[in-house]
C-alpha positions in Angstrom: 66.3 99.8 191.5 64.0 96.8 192.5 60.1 98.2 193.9 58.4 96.3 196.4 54.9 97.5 198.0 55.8 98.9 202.0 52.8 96.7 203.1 49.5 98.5 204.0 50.9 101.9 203.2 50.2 100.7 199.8 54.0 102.7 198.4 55.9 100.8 196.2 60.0 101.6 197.7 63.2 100.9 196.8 64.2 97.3 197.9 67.4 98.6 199.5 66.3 101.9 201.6 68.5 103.9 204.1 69.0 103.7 207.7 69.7 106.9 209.0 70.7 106.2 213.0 74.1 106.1 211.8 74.0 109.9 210.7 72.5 110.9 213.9 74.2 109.8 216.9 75.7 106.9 218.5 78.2 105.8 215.3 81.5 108.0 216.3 81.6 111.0 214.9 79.5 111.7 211.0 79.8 115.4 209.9 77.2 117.1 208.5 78.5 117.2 205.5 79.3 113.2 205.0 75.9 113.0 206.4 74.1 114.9 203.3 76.5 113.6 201.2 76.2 110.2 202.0 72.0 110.6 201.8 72.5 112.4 198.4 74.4 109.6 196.7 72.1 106.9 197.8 68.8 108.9 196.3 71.0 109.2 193.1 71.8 105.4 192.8 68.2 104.7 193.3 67.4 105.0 197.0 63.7 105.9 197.5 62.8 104.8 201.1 64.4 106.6 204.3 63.7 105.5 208.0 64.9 107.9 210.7 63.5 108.5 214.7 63.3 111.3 216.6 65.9 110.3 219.0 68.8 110.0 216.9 71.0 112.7 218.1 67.9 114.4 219.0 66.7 115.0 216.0 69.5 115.4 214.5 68.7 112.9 211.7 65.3 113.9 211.0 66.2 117.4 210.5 69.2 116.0 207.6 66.6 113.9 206.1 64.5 116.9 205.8 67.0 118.8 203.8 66.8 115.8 201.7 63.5 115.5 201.3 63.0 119.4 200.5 65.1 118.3 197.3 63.4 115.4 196.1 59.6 115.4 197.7 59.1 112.3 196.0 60.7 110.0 198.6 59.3 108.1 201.3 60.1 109.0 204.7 59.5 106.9 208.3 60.6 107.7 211.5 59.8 106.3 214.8 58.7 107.8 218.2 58.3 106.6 221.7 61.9 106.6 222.7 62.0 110.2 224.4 60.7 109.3 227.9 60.9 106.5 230.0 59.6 103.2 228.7 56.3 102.9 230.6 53.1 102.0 228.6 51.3 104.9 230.5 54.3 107.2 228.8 52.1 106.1 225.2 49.4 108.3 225.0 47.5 111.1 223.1 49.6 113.9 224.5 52.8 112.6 224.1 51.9 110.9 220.7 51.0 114.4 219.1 53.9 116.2 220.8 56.4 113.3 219.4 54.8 113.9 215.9 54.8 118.2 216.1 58.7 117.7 216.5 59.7 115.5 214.2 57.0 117.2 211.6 59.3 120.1 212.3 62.4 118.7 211.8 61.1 117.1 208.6 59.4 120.0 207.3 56.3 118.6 206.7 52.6 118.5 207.5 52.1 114.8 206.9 54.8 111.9 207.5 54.4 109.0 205.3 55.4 106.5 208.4 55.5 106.4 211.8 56.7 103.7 214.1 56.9 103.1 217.8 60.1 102.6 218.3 60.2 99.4 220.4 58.2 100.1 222.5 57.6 97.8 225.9 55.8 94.9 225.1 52.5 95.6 227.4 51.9 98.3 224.7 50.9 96.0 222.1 47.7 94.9 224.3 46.5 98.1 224.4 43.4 99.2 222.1 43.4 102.4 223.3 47.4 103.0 221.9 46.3 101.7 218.6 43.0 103.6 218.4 45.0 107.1 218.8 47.2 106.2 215.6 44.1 105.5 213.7 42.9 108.9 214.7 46.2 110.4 213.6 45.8 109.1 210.1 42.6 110.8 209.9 43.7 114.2 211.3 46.9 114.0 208.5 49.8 114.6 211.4 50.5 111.2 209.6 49.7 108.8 206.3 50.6 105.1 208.3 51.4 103.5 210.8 53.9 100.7 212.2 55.6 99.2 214.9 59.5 99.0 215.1 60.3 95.9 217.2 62.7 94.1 219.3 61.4 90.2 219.2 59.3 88.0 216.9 56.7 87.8 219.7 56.7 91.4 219.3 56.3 91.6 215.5 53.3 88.6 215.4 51.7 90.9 217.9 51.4 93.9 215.4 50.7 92.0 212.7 47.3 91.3 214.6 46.9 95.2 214.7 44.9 95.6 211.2 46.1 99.2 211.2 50.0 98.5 210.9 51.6 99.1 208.0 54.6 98.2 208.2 56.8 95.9 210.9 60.4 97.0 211.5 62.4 94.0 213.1 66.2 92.9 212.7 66.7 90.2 209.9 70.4 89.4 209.1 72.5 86.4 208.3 73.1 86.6 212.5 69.1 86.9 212.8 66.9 83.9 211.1 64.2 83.5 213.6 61.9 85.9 211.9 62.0 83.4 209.1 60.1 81.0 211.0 56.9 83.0 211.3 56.6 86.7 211.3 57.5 86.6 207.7 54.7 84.3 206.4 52.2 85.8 209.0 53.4 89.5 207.5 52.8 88.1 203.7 49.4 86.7 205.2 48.4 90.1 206.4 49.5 92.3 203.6 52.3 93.8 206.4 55.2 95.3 205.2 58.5 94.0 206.6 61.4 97.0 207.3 64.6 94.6 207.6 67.1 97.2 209.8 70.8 96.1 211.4 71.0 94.5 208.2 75.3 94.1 208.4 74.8 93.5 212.2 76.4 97.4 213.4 79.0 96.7 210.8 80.1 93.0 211.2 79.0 91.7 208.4 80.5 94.0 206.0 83.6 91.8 206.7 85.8 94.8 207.8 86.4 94.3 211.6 89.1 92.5 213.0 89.7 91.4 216.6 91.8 94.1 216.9 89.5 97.0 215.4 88.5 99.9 218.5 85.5 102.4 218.2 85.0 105.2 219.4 83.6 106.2 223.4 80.4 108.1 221.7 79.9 104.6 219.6 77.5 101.9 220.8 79.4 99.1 219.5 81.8 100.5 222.5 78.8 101.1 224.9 76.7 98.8 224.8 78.1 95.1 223.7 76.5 94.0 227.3 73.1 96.2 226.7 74.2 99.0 228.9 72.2 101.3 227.0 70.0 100.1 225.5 68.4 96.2 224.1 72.1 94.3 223.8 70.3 92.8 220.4 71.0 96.6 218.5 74.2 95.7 218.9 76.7 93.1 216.8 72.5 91.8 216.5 73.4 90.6 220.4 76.1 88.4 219.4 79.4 88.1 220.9 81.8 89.9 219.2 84.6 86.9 218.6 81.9 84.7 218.0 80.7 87.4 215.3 84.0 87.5 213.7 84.4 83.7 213.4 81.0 83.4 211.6 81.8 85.9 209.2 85.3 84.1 208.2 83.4 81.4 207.4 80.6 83.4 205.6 83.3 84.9 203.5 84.1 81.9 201.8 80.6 82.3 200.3 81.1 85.7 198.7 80.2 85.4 194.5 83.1 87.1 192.6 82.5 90.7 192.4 80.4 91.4 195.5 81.3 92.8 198.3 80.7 91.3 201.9 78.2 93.7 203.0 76.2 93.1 199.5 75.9 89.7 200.3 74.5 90.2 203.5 72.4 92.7 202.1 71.5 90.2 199.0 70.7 87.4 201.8 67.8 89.6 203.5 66.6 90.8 199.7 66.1 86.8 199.1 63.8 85.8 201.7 60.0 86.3 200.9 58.3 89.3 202.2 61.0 91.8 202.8 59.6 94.8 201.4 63.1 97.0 202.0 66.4 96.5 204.3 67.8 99.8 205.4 71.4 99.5 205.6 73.1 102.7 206.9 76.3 104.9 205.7 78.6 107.2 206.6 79.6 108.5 203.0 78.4 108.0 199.9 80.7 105.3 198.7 78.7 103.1 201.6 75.7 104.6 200.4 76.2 103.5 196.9 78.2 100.5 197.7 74.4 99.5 199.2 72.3 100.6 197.0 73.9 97.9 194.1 73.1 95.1 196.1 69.6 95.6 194.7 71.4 94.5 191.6 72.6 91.4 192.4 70.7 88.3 191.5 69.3 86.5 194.0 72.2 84.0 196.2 71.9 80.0 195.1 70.0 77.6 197.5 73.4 75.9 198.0 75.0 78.9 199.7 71.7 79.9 201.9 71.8 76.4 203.0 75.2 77.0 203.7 74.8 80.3 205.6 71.8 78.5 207.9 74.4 76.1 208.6 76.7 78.6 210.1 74.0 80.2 211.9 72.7 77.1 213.7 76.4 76.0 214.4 77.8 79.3 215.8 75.1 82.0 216.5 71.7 80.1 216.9 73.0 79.1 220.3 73.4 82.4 221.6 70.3 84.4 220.0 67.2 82.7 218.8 65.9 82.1 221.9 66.2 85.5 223.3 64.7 87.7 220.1 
């Protein structure tokens, strides 16, 4: 598979990665087994990158990954922290930072974790030195090797890129998603700042499988939270309307090159645009996970059909995201 350098962590990774929220919690039911499975299958076809978080299913994920990682110690592992308390910036602090990181160390099963993210964390966090500073200090006592920042908004993302400690930025980029084309992308090249693309198939709707008709499950949060009940609306169908959603893949389908699938060309879309270092699609089995991992293969999509794609995004989901992310 395709290498690109993970920003300041200077790592070269595998241009499609793995998601792993989807084997934790919050996706319907993923047994163990498919869990492992699907990981397993996605390090074989090339799969080098991982991002996780402590709080999916409570560390469930982290502790799969680990198993993972005990078998082939040459991958390179993120997770993300800051999501196990209330979202106060008084909440990130030393105490808390370290406890975070002896947990998911544990779960991981190692001394050192390659990345670490704050996992979107509120937005008067990025002002503060003092948050920054304690990262830095956790490079140099090893609990970790980087840093980053997993984000909700562009405004978000420019502000970490300032930070010249982050790694890497982790922001949703899909064919739903093109603001962060406009500038976090160029200000990320600028920097040397790794860009982690995540909801890459928008929770699923752009692998072109839904229907209008299609039902999840109670435990799933594209049941739970289409109206943000849970958490940010945006982690969800990438905060577009569901029928909306549907009617702009129809017409992204038309698109689709003879022999790729419709979640390869969404992933292929992302892999296009300059500065992406790695998208992390998830899976559920390993014929997701492998079904991903290809679209590394691909060549990259003709101007004609981005231009196409940008002109279904500013006709049909432009008006009901870009100003909000």
């Amino acid at each position: 598979m395709e290498k690109r350098k993970l920003g300041r962590t200077g790592r070269d990774v595998g241009a499609v990665g793995f998601g792993a929220w989807q084997i934790g919690a919050s996706w319907g039911d993923v047994s163990e087994d498919d869990a492992l499975t699907a990981l397993r299958a996605a390090v074989d076809a090339g799969v080098t990158f991982i991002d996780t978080a402590d709080v999916y299913g409570d560390g469930r994920s982290e502790r799969l990954v680990g198993r993972v990682l005990k078998e082939h110690p040459e991958l390179t592992v993120a997770t993300k922290m800051g999501r196990r308390v209330d979202q106060e910036s008084a909440a990130y602090n030393p105490e808390n930072f370290r406890a975070w990181n002896d947990r998911s160390r544990a779960n991981l099963g190692v001394d050192t974790i390659d990345l670490v993210q704050l996992h979107c964390p509120p937005t008067a966090v990025y002002s503060v030195d003092a948050v920054f500073d304690d990262l830095d200090a956790m490079v140099a006592e090893g609990r970790i090797r980087a840093y980053g920042v997993s984000v909700e908004t562009c405004a978000q993302a420019l502000a970490a890129i300032e930070r010249p400690g982050v790694a890497g930025v982790q922001i949703i980029l899909n064919a739903f998603r093109h603001k962060p084309l406009e500038e976090v992308l160029p200000a990320a090249r600028s920097a040397g700042v790794g860009i982690i693309a995540r909801v890459p198939l928008a929770s699923g709707l752009l692998s072109g499988r839904y229907t209008a008709v299609t039902t999840f499950a109670d435990d799933d949060h594209r049941t739970f939270n289409r109206a943000g009940e849970a958490f940010d609306v945006g982690e969800t169908f990438s905060g577009v309307d569901y029928e909306t959603g549907l009617a702009a893949v129809e017409r992204i389908r038309e698109l689709i090159p003879e022999g790729m699938t419709m979640a390869q060309f969404a992933l292929r879309w992302i892999l296009d645009q300059p500065g992406v270092s790695t998208v992390i699609p998830g899976a559920r089995n390993a014929e997701q996970a492998r079904g991903n991992a290809a679209a590394a293969g691909f060549a990259p999509l003709p101007e004609s059909v981005h231009a196409a794609v940008r002109d279904i995004y500013d006709e049909l989901v432009r008006p009901q995201v870009h100003h909000r992310w």
